[in-house]
N, C-alpha and C positions, 0 to 999 in steps of 0.2 A: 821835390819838384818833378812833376813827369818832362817826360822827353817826349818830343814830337817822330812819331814813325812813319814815314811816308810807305812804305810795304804794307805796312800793317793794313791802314785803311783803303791801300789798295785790291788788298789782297780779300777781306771784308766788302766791299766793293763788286768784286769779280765773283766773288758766291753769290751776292745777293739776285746777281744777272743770272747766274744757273742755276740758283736754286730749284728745284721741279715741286716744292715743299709749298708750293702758296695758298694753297686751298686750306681748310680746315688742318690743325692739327691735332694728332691724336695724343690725349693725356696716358701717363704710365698709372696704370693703377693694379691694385690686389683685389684678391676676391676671397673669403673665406667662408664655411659656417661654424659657426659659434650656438650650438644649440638649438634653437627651434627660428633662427634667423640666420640670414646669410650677410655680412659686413664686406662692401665694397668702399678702398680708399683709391683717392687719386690725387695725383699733384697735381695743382694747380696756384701755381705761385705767383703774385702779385697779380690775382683775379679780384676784381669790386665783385661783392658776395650778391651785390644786384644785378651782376651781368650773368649770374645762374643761373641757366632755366632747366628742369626734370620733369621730363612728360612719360606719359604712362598709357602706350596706346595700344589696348590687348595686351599682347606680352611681348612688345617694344619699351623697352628702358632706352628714354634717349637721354644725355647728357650734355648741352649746351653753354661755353661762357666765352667770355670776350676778355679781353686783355688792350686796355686802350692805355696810351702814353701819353704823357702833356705835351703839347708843342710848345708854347713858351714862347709868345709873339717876340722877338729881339733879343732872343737866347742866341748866343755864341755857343756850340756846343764844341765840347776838346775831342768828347769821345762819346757814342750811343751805339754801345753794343745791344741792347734789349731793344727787342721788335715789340710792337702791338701785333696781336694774333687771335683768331678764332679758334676755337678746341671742340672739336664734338666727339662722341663715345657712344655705341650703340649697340644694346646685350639683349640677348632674344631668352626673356626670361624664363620660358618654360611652361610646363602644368607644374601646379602644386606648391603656388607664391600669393599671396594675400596682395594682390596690388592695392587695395583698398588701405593702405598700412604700413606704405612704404614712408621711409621719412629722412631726414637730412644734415648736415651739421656741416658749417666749414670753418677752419678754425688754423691760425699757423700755415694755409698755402696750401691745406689739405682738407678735399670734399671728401665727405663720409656717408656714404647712404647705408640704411639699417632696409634690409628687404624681410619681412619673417616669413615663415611657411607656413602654410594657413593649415587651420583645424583638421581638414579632411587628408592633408598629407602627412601632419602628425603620426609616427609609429603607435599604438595603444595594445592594449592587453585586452584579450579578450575570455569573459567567465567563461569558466567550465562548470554547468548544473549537471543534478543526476533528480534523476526522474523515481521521486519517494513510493510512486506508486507501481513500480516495477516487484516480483517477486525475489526474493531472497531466499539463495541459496542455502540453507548449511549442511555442515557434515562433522558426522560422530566418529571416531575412530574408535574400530569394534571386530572384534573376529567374524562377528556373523555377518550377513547382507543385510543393510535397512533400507525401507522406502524412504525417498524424497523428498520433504515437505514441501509444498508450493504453495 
């Protein structure tokens, strides 16, 4: 059985009045590349995967979701630590990213965006030809002096 804390939810209470936090907040996420893409994860726990939104404007990566909670018309509540909240994330992608190609997963509380690195950023190798029609050198090894062929 819980006990009733009269601190507790005052105390909860007296944050919510200073928090300076009410605006967006920012999700913790990683960034890594993993081969010819770059894998950015973020949490985002108990996000509806409809309140996602990823926009792609130049090389603006923005990151959008909501976090709504039920009110529960003639809900007695004992205790509501969890806020509803807005999250946005915003990564200046750079030259050298395929925006055309970016794409998504959310899964377990956790967004995953796949960014790959397009063709032209790719590292490659490049031939080295030699030119058949150039003259060739040889050399005899001899006491006397010989002419050159060319």
């Amino acid at each position: 059985m819980a006990t009733y804390d009269p601190f507790r939810d005052l105390d909860r209470l007296a944050s919510s009045f200073f928090d300076a936090r009410r605006g967006p907040r920012r999700m913790p996420m990683d960034l890594y590349r993993d081969g010819d893409h770059y894998v950015l994860s973020a949490d985002l726990p108990g996000i509806d995967p409809g309140s996602v939104d990823i926009d792609v404007d130049g090389q603006l990566l923005t990151i959008r979701a909501e976090r709504t909670l039920p009110s529960g018309d003639g809900v007695k509540w004992i205790t509501r630590e969890r806020e509803g909240a807005s999250f946005l994330r915003q990564l200046n992608l750079g030259q050298g990213i395929d925006t055309e190609r970016i794409s998504a997963t959310y899964g377990n509380g956790v967004l995953s965006v796949t960014i790959p690195v397009s063709e032209q950023a790719k590292p490659r190798k490049v031939a080295v030809t030699t030119d058949t029609a150039s003259p060739v050198l040889t050399a005899q090894e001899s006491d006397e002096p010989q002419p050159v062929e060319q």
